[in-house]
PDB file as gemmi writes it, atoms N, CA and C in Angstrom:
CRYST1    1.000    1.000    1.000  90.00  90.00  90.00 P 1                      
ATOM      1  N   UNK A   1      24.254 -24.126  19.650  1.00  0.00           N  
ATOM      2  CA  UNK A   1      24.867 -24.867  18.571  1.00  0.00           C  
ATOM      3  C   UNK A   1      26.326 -25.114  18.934  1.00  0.00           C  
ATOM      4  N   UNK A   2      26.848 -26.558  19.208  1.00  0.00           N  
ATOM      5  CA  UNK A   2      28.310 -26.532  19.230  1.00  0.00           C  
ATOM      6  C   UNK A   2      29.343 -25.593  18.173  1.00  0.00           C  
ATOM      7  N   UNK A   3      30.278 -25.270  19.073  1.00  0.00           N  
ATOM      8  CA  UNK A   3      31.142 -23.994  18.311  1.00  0.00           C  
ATOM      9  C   UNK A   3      30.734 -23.079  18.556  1.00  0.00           C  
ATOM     10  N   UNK A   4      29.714 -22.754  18.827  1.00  0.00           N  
ATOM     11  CA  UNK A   4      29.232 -21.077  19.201  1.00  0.00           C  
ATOM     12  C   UNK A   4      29.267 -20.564  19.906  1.00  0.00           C  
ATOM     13  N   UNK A   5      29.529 -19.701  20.309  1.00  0.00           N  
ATOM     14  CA  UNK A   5      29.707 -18.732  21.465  1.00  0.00           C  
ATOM     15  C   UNK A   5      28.695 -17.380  21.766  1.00  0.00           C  
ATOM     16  N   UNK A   6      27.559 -17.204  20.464  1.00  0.00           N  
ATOM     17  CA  UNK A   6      27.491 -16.062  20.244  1.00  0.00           C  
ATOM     18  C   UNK A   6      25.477 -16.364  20.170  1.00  0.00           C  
ATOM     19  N   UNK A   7      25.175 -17.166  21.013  1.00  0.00           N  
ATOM     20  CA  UNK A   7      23.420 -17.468  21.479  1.00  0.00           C  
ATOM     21  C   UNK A   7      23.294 -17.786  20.197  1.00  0.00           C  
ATOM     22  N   UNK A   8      23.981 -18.105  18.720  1.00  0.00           N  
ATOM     23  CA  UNK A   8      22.698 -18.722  17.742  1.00  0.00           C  
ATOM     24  C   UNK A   8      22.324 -20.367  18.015  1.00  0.00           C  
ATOM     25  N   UNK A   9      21.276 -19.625  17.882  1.00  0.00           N  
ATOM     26  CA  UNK A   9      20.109 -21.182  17.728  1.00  0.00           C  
ATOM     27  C   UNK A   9      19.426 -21.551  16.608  1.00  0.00           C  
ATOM     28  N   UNK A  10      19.566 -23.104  16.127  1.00  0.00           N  
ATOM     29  CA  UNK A  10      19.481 -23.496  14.944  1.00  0.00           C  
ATOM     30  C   UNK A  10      18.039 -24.597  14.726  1.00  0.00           C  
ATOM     31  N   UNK A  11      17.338 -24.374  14.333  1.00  0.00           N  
ATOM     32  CA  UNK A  11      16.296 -25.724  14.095  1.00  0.00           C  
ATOM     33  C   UNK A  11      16.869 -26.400  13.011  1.00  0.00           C  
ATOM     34  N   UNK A  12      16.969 -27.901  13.017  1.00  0.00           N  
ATOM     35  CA  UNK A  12      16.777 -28.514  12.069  1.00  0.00           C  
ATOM     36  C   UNK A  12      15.672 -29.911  12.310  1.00  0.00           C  
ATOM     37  N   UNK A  13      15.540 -30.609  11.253  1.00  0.00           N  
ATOM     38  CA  UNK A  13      14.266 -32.035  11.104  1.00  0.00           C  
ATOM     39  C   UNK A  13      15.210 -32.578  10.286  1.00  0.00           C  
ATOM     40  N   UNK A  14      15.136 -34.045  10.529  1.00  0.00           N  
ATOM     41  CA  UNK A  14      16.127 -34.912  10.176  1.00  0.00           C  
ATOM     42  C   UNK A  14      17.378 -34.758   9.308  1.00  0.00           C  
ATOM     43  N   UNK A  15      17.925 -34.004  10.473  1.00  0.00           N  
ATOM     44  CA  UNK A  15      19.303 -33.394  10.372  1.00  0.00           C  
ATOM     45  C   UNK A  15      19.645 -32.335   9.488  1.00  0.00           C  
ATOM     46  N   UNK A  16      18.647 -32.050   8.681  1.00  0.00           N  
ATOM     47  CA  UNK A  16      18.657 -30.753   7.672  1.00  0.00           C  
ATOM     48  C   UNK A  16      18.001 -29.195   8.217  1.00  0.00           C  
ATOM     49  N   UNK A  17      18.939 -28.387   7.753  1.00  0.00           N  
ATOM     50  CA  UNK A  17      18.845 -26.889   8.594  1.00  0.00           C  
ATOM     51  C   UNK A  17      16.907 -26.490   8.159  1.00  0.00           C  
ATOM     52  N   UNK A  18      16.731 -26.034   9.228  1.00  0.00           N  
ATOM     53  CA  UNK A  18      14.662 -25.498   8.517  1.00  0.00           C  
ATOM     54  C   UNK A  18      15.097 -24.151   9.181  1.00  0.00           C  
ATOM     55  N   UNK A  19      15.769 -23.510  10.039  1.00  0.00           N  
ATOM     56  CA  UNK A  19      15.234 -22.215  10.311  1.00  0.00           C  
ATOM     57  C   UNK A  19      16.490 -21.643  11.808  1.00  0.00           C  
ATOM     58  N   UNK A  20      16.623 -21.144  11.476  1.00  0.00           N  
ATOM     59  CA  UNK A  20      17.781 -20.108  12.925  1.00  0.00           C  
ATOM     60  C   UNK A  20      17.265 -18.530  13.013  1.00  0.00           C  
ATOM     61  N   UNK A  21      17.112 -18.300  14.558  1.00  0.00           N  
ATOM     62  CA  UNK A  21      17.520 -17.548  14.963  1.00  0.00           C  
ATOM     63  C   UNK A  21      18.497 -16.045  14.731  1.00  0.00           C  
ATOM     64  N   UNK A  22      17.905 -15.370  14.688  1.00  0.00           N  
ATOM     65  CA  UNK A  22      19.390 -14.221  14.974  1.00  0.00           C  
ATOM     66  C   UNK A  22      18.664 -13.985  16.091  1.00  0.00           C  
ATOM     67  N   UNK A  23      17.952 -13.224  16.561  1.00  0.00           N  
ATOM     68  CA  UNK A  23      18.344 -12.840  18.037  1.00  0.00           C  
ATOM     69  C   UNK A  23      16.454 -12.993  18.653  1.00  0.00           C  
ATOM     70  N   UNK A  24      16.155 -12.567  19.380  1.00  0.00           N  
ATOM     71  CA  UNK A  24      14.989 -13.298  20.174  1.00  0.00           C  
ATOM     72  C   UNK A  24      13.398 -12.740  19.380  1.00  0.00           C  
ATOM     73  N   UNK A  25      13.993 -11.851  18.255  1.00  0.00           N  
ATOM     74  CA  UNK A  25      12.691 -10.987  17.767  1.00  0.00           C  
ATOM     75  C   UNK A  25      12.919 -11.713  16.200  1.00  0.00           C  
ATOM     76  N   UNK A  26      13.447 -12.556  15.857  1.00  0.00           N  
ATOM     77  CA  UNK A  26      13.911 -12.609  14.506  1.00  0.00           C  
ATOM     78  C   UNK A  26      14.485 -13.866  14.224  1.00  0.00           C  
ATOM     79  N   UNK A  27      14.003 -14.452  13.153  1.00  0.00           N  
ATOM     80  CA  UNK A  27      14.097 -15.813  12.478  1.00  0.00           C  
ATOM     81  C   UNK A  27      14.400 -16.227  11.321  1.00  0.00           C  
ATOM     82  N   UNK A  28      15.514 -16.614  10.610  1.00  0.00           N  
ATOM     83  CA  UNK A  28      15.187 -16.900   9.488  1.00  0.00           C  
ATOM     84  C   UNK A  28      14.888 -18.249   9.000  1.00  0.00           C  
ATOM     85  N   UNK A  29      13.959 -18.582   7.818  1.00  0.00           N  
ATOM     86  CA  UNK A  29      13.225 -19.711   7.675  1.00  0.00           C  
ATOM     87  C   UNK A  29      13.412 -19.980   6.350  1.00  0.00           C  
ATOM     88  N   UNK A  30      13.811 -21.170   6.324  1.00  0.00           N  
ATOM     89  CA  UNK A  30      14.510 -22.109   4.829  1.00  0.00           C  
ATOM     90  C   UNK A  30      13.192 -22.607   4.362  1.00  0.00           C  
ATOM     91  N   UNK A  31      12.831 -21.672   3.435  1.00  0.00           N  
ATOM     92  CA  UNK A  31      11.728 -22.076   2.423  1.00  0.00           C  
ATOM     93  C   UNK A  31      12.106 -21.977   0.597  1.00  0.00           C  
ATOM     94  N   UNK A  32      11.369 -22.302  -0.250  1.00  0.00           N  
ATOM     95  CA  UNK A  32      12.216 -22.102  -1.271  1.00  0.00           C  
ATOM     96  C   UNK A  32      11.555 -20.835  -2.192  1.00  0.00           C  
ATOM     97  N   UNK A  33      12.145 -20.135  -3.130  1.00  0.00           N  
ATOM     98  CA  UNK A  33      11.606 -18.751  -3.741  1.00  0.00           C  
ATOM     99  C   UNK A  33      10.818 -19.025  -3.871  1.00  0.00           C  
ATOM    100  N   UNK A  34      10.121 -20.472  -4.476  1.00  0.00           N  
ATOM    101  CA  UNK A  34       8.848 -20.192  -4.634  1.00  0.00           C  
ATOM    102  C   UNK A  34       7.770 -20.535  -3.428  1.00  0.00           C  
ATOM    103  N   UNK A  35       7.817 -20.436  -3.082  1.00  0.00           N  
ATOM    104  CA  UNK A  35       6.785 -20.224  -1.577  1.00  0.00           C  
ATOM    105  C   UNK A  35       6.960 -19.635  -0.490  1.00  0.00           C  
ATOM    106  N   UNK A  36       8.471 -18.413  -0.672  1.00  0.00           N  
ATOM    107  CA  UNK A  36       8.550 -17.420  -0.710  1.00  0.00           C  
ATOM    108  C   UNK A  36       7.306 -16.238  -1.060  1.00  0.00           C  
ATOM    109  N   UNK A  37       7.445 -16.478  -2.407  1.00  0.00           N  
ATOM    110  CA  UNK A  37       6.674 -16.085  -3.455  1.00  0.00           C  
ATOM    111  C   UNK A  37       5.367 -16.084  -3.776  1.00  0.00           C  
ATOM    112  N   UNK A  38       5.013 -17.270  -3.401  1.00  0.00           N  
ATOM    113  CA  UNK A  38       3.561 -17.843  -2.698  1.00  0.00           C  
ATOM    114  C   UNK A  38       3.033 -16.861  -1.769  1.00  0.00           C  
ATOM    115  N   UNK A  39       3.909 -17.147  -1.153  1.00  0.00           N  
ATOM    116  CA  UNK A  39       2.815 -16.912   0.324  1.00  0.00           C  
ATOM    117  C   UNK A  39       3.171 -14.909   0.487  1.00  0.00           C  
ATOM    118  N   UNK A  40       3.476 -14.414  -0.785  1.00  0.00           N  
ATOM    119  CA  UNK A  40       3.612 -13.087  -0.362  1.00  0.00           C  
ATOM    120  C   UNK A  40       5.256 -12.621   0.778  1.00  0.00           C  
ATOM    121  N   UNK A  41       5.468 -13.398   0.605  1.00  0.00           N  
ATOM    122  CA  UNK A  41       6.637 -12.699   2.175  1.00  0.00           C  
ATOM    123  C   UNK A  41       7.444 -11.935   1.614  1.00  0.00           C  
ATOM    124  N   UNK A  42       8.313 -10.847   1.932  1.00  0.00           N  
ATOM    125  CA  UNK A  42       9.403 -10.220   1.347  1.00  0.00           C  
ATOM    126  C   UNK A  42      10.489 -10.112   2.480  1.00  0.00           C  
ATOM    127  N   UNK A  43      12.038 -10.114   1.585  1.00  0.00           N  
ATOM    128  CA  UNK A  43      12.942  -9.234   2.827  1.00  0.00           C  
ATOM    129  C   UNK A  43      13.284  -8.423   3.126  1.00  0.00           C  
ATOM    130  N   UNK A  44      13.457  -8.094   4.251  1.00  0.00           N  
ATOM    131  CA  UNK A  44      14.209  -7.671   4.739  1.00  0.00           C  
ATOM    132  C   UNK A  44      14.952  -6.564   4.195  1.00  0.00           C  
ATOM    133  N   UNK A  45      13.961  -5.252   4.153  1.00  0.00           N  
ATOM    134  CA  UNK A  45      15.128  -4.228   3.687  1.00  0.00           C  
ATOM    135  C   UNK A  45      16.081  -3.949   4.574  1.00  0.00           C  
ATOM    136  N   UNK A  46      16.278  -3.718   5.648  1.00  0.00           N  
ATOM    137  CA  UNK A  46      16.703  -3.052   6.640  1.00  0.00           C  
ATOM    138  C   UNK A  46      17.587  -4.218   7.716  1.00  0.00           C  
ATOM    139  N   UNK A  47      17.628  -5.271   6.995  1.00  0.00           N  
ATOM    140  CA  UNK A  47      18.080  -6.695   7.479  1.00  0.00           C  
ATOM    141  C   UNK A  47      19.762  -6.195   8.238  1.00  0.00           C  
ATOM    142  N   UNK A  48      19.816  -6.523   9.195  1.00  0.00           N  
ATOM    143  CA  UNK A  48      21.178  -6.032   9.131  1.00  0.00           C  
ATOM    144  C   UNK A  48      22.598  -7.262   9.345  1.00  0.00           C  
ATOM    145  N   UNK A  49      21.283  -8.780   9.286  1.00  0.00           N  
ATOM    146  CA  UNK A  49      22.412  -9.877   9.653  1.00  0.00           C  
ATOM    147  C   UNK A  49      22.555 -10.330   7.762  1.00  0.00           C  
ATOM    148  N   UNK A  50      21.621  -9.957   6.923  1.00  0.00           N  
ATOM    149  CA  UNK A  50      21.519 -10.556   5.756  1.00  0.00           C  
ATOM    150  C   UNK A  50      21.228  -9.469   4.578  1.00  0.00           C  
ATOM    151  N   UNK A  51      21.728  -8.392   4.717  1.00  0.00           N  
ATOM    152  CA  UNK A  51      21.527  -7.168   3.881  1.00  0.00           C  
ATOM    153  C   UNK A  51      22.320  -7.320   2.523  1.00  0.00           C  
ATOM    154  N   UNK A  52      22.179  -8.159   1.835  1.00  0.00           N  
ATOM    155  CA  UNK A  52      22.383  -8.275   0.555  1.00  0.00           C  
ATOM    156  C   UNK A  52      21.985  -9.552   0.519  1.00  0.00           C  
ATOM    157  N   UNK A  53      21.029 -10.263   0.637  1.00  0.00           N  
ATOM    158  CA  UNK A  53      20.710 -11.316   0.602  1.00  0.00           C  
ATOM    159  C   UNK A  53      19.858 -11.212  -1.088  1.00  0.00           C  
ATOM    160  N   UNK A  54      20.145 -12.906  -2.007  1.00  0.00           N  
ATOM    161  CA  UNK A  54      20.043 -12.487  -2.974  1.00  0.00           C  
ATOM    162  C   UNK A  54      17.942 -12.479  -3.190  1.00  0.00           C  
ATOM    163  N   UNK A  55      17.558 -12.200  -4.021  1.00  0.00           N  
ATOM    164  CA  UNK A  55      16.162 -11.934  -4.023  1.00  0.00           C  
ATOM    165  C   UNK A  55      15.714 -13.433  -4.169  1.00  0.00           C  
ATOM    166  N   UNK A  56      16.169 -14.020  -4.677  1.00  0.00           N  
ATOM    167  CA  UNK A  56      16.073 -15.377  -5.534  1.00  0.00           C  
ATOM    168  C   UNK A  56      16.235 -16.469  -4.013  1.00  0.00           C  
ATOM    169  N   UNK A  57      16.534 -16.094  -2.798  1.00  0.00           N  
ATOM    170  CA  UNK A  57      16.907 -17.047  -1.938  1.00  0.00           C  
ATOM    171  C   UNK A  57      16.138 -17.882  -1.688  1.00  0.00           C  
ATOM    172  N   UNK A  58      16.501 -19.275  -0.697  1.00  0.00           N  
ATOM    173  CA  UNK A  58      15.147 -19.582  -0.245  1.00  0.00           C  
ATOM    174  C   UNK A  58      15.119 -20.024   1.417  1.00  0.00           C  
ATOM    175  N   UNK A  59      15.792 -18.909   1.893  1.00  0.00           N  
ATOM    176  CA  UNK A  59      15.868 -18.151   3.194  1.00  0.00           C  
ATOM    177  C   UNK A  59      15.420 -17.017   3.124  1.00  0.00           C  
ATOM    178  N   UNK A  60      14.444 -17.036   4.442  1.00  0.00           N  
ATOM    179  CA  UNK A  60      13.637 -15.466   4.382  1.00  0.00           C  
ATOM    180  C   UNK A  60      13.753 -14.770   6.103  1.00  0.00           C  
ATOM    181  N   UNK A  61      13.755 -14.281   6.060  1.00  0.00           N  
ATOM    182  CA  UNK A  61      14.110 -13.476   7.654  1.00  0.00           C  
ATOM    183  C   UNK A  61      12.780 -12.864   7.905  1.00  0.00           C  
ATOM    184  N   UNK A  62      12.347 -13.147   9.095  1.00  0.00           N  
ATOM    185  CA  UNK A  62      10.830 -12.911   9.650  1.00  0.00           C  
ATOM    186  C   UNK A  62      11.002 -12.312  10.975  1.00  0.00           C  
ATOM    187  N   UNK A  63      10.495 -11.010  11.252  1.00  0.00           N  
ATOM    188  CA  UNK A  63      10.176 -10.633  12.510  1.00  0.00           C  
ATOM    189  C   UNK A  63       9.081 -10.719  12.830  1.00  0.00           C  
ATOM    190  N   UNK A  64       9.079 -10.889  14.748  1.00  0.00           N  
ATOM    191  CA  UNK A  64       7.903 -11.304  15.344  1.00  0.00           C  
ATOM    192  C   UNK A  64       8.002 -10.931  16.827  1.00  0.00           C  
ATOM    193  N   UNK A  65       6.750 -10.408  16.723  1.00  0.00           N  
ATOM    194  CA  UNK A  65       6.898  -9.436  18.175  1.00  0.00           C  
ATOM    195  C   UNK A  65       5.435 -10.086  19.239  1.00  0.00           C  
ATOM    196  N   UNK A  66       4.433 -10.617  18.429  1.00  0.00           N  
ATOM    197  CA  UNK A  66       3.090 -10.599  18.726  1.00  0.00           C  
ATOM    198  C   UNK A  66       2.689 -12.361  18.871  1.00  0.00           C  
ATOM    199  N   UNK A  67       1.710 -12.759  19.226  1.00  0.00           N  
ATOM    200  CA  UNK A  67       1.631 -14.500  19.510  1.00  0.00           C  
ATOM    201  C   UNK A  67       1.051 -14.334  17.870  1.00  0.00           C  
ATOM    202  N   UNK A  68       0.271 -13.576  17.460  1.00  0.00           N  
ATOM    203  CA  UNK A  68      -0.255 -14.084  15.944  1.00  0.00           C  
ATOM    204  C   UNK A  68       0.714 -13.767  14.991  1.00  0.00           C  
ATOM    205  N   UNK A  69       1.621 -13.181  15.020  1.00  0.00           N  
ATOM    206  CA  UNK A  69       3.025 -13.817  14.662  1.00  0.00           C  
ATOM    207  C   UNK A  69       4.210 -14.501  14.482  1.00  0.00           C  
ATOM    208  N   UNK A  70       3.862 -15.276  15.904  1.00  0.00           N  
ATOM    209  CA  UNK A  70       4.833 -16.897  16.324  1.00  0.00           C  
ATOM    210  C   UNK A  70       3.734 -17.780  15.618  1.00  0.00           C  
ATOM    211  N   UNK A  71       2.257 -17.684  15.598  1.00  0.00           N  
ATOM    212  CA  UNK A  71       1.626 -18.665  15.134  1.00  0.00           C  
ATOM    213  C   UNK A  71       1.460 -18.556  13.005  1.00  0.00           C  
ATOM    214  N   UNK A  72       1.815 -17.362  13.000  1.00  0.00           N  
ATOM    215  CA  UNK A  72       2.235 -17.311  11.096  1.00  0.00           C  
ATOM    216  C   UNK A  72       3.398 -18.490  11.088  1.00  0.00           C  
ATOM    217  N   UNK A  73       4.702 -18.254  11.901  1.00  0.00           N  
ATOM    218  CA  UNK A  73       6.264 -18.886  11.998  1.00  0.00           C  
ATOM    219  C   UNK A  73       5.977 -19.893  11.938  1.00  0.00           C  
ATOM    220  N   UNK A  74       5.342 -20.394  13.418  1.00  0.00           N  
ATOM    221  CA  UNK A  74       4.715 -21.895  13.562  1.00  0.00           C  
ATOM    222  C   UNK A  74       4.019 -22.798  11.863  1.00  0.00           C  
ATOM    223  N   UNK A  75       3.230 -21.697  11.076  1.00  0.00           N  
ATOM    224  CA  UNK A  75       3.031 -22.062   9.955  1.00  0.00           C  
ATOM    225  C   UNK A  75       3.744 -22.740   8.863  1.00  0.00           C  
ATOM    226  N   UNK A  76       4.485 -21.753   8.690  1.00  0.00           N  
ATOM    227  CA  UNK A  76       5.881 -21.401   7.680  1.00  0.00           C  
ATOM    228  C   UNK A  76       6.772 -22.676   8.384  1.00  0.00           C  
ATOM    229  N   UNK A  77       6.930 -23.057   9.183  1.00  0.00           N  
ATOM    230  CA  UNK A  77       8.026 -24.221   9.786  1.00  0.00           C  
ATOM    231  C   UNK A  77       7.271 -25.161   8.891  1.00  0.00           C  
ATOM    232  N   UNK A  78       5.868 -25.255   9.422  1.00  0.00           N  
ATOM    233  CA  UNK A  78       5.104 -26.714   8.877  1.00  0.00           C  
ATOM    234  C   UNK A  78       5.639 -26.972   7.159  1.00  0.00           C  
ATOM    235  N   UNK A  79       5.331 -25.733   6.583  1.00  0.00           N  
ATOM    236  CA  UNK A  79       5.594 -25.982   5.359  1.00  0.00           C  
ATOM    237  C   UNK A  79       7.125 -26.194   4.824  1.00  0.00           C  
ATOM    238  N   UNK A  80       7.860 -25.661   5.458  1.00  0.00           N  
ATOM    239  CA  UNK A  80       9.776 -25.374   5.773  1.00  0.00           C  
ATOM    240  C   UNK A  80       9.650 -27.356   5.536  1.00  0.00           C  
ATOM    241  N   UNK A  81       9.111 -27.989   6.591  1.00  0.00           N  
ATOM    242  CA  UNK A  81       9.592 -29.135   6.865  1.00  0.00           C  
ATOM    243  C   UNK A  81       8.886 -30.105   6.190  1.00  0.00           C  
ATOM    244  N   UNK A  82       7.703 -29.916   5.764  1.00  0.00           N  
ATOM    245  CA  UNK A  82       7.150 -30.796   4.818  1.00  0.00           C  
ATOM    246  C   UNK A  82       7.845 -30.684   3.706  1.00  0.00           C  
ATOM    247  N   UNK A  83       8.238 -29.834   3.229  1.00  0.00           N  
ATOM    248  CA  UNK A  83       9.328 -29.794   1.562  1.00  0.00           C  
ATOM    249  C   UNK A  83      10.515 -30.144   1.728  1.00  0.00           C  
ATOM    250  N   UNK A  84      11.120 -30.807   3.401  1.00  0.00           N  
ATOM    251  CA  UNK A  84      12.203 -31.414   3.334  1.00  0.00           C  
ATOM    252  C   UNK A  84      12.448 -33.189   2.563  1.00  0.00           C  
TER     253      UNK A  84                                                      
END                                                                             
């Protein structure tokens, strides 16, 4: 991302933010509370880039270690970007 110095990487779809990076195990994804809410997800207790993040957000921080966990993400984008 211009200005940065510090490896974040940012997705966006026609020019609007859908989802960044904190570091190579971890994502957060611009969805809104309610499909949040939907789809079951929770945060991040132990979050340490977003540890007071409010409950109500509609950014959610997702770890992923496993391919059937890039392919949940892969999910969650689809829907991230269709509600843009």
């Amino acid at each position: 991302m211009p200005g940065r110095q510090d490896g974040f990487a940012a997705l966006s779809y026609r020019g609007k933010a859908v989802a960044h990076f904190h570091n190579d195990k971890e994502i957060d994804i611009r969805l809104t509370h309610l499909v949040i809410e939907r789809e079951g997800l929770n945060h991040l207790k132990d979050s340490t880039v977003h540890p007071s993040r409010q409950k109500r957000s509609q950014w959610i921080e997702i770890r992923f270690a496993t391919a059937k966990e890039v392919d949940e993400i892969v999910r969650l984008m689809r829907i991230a970007i269709a509600q843009l």
